[in-house]
C-alpha positions as CSV (number, residue, x, y, z in Angstrom):
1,X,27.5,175.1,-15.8
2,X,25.8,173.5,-12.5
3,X,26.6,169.5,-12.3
4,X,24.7,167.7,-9.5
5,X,24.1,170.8,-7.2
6,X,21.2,173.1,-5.7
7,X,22.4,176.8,-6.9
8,X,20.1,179.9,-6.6
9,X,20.9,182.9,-8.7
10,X,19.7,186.2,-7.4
11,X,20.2,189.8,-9.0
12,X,22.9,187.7,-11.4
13,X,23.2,188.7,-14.9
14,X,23.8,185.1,-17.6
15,X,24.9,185.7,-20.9
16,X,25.2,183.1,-23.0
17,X,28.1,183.1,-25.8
18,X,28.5,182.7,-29.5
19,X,28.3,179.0,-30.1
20,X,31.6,177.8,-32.2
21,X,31.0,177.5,-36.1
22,X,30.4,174.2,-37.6
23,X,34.1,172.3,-39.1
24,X,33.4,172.1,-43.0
25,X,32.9,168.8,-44.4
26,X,35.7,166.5,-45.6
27,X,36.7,167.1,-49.5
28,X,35.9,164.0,-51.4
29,X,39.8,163.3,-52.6
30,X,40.4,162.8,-49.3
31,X,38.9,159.5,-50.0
32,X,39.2,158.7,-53.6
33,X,37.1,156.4,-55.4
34,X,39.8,156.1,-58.2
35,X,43.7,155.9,-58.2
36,X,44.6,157.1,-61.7
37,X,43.4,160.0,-63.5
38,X,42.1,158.2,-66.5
39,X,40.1,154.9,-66.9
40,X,42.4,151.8,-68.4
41,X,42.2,152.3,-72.4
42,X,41.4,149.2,-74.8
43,X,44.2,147.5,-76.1
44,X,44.9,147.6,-80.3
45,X,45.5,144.5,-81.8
46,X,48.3,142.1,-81.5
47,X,50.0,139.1,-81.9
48,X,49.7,135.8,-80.5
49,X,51.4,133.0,-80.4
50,X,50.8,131.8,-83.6
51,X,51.8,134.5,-85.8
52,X,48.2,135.7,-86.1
53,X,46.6,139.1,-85.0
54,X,44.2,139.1,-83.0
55,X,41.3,141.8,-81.8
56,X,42.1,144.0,-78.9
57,X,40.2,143.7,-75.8
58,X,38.3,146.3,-74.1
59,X,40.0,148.5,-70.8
60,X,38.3,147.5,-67.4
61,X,38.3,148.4,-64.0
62,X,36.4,148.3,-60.4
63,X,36.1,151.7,-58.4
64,X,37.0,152.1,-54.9
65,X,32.6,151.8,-53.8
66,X,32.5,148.9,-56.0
67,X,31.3,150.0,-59.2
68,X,32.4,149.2,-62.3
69,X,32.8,149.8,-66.1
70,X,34.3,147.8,-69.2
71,X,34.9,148.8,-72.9
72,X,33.8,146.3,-75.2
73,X,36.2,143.8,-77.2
74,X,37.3,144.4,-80.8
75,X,36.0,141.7,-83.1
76,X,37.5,140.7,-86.6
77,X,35.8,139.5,-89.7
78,X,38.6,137.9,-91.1
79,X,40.5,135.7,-88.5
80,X,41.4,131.8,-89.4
81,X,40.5,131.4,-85.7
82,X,37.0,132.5,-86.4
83,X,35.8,135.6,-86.9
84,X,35.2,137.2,-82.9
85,X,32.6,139.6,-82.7
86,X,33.1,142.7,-80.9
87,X,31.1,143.4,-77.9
88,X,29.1,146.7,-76.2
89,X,30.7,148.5,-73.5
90,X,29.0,147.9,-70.1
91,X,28.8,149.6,-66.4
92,X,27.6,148.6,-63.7
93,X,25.2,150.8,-62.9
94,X,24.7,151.0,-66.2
95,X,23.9,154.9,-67.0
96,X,21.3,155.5,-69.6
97,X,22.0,156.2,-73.0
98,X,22.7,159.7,-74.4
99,X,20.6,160.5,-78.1
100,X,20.8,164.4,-78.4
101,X,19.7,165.1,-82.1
102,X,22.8,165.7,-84.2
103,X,25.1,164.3,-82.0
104,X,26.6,160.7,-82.2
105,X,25.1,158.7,-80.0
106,X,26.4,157.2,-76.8
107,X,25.4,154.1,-75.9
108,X,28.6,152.1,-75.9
109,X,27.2,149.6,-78.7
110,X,29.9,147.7,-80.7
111,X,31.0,148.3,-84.6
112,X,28.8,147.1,-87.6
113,X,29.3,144.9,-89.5
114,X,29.2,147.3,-92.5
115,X,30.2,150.6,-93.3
116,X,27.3,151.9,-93.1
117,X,26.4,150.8,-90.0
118,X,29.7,152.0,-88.4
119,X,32.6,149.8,-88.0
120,X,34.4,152.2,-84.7
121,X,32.0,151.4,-81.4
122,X,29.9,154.1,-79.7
123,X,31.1,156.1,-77.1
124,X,30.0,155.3,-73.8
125,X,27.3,157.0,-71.6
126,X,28.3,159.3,-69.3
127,X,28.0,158.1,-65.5
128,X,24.9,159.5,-63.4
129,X,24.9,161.5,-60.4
130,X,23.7,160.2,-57.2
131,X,21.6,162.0,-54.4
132,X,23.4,165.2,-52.8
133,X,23.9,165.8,-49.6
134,X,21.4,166.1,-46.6
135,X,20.7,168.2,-43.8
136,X,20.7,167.1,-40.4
137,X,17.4,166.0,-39.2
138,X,18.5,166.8,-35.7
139,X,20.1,169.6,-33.4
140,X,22.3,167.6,-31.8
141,X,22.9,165.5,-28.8
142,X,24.1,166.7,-24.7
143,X,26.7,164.1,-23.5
144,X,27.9,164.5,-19.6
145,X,29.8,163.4,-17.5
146,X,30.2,163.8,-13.4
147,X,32.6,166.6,-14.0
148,X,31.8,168.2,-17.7
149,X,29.3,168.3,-20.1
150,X,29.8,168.1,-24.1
151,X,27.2,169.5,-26.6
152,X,27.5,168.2,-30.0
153,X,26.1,169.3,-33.1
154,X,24.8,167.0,-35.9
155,X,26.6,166.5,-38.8
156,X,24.9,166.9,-42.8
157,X,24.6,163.9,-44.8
158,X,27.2,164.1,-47.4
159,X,27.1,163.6,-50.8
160,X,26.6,160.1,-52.7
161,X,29.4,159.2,-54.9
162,X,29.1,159.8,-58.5
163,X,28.0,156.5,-61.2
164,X,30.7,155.0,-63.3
165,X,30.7,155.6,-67.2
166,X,29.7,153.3,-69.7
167,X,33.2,151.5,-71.5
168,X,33.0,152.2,-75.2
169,X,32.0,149.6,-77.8
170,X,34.6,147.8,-79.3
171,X,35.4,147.8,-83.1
172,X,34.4,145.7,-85.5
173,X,36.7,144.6,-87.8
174,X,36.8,147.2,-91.2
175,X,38.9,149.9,-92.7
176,X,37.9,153.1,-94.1
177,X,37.7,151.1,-97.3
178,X,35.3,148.3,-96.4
179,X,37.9,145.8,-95.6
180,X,38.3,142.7,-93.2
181,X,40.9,143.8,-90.4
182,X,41.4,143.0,-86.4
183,X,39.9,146.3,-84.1
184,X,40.5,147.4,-81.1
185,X,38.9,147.3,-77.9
186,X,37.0,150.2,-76.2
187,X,38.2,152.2,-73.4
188,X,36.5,151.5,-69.9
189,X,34.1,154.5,-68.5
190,X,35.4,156.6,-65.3
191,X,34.5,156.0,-61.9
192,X,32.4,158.5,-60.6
193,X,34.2,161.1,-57.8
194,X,33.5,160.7,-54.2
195,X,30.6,163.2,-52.8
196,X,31.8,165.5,-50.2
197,X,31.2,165.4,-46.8
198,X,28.2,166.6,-44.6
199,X,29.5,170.2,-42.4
200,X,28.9,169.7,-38.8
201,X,26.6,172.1,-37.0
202,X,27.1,175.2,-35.4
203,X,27.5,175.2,-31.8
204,X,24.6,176.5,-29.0
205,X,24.8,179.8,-27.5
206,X,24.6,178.4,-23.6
207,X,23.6,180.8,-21.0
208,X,23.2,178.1,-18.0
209,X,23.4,174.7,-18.6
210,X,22.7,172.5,-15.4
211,X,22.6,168.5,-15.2
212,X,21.5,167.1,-12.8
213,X,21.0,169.7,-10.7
214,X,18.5,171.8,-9.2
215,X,18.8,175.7,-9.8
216,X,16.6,179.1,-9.3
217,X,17.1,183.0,-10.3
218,X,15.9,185.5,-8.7
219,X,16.1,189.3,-10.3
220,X,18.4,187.8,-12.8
221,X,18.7,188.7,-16.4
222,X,19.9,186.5,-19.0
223,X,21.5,187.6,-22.1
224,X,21.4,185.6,-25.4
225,X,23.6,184.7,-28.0
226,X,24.1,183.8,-31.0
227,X,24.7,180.6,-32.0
228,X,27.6,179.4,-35.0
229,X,27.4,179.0,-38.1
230,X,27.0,175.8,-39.8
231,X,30.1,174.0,-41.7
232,X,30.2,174.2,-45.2
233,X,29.8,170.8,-46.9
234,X,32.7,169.4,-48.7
235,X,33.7,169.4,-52.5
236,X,32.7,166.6,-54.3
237,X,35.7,164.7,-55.8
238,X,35.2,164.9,-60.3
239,X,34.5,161.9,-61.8
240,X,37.8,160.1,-63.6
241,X,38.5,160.7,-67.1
242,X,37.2,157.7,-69.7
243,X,39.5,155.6,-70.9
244,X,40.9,155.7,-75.0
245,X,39.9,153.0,-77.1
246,X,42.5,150.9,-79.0
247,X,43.7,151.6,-82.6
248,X,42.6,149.7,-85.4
249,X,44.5,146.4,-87.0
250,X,46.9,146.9,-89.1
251,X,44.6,146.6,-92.2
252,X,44.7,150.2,-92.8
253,X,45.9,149.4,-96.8
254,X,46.3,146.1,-98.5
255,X,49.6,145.0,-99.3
256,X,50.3,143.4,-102.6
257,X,52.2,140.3,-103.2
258,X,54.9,139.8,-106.2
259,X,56.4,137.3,-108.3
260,X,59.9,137.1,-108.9
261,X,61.9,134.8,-111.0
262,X,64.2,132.8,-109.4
263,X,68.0,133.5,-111.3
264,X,67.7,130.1,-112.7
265,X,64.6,130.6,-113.9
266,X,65.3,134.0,-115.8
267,X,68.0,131.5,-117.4
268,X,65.4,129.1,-118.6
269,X,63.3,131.3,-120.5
270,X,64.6,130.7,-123.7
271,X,63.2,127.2,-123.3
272,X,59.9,127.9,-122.5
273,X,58.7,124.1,-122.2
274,X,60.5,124.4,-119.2
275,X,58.5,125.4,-116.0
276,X,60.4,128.1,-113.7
277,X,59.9,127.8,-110.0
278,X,58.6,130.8,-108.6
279,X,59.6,132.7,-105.9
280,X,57.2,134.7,-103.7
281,X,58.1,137.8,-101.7
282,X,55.8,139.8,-99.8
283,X,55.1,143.8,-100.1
284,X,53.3,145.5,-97.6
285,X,51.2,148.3,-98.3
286,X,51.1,151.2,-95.7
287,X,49.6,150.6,-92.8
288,X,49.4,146.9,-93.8
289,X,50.6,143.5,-92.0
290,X,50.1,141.6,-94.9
291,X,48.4,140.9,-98.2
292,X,45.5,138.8,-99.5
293,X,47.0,135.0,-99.8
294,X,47.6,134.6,-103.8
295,X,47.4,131.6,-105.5
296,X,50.0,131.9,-108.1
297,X,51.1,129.6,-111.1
298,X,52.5,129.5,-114.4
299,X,50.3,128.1,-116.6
């Protein structure tokens, strides 16, 4: 290497190097675009404050690059607080829907409203991909300085980072049996993985370099090299896993509500102009939070 000098070669013999290989691209865990492994799940029903269950709401989230995905909310076609009705799963981007013949669809729509419409809610799509990674469009760039000189090689484009998954729909409100009961909410869709980085380039094989300078050779040979091998480019990061959806209300079988005589009343019947009060106890059926509200007399 000749910095800011007049140099003549004669009768010298150059050869240039093996240029140093490219570094491989960074992985693309190394910056995550999700914390957990799986996407937040919907929530079943529960609860609130008033004694009454309510729907479940979908699972959401925001990726690390800003993306998004939400599972729709359960709905219920039986609530004294009006009936809610469940909602689609979205993304954002939202990936296109998925119809292969003979496979359930996903498209992250809520329940029906029938059973034969479906009461559970769609799976989601599954996220797209985005554009791979890019070769450099140039060789590189010669920095310098008074004293040393630096050649750099250009770096591949990496990878995009994958779409996020559509949330599934949320459920609408009916058990296996047809019946009015509070669903669950739909899981959110994965984030998509980060792309792996671009390799750097390999480095030049340099016989002479000279900046600045002035140089001649005279009966000289010069012997080339080769130069290094490019960097691999990095491993994408996978996409996260989608979230579940919430279970069902507790409507799964109707409970049944008795009538028992009150001890006074069982003492009364041989008068039977006289009226018993009734006492009401509730039975729950299995899988059930309650029965249907009877209206029970003596007539």
């Amino acid at each position: 290497m000749v910095i800011g000098s007049t140099v003549q070669f004669v009768g010298d013999t150059l050869t240039a190097g093996r240029g140093v290989d490219g570094t491989p691209g960074a992985a693309g865990e190394a910056t995550p675009n999700y914390a957990a492994p799986q996407a937040p799940a919907g929530t079943s029903p529960s609860l609130n404050g008033a004694g009454l269950e309510e729907p479940g709401v979908g699972g959401n989230q925001t990726c690390a690059n800003q993306d998004s995905s939400a599972g729709g909310n359960g709905g219920d076609q039986e609530n004294s607080l009006g009936p809610p009705a469940p909602t689609n799963g979205t993304a954002v981007p939202l990936p296109p829907p998925v119809t292969d013949a003979g496979a359930p669809p996903e498209d992250g729509l809520a329940g029906g409203t029938t059973l034969e419409m479906g009461p559970s809610g769609d799976p989601g799509a599954t996220g797209e991909p985005r554009p791979a990674g890019t070769m450099a469009t140039t060789l590189g760039a010669l920095t310098s300085t008074p004293s040393s000189a630096t050649w750099e090689p250009t770096t591949g484009g990496g990878g995009g980072t994958g779409g996020p998954g559509q949330g599934g729909g949320g459920g609408n409100g009916l058990d296996s049996q047809g019946r009015a009961s509070p669903a669950g909410g739909g899981g959110a869709g994965g984030c998509g993985g980060t792309g792996g980085g671009g390799g750097a380039g390999g480095g030049a094989s340099v016989a002479a370099l000279a900046i600045e300078s002035s140089i001649s050779l005279t009966g000289c040979t010069v012997i080339t090299g080769g130069g290094g091998t490019g960097g691999e480019g990095g491993t994408g990061q996978d996409g996260e896993v989608g979230g579940l959806g919430g279970g069902g209300g507790s409507g799964g079988g109707t409970g049944a509500e008795a009538v028992e005589m009150a001890p006074e009343a069982r003492e009364a019947q041989a008068a039977p102009a006289a009226s018993p009060p009734l006492r009401r106890r509730r039975l729950s059926g299995i899988g059930a939070s309650h029965g249907p509200e009877l209206d029970l007399h003596r007539q």
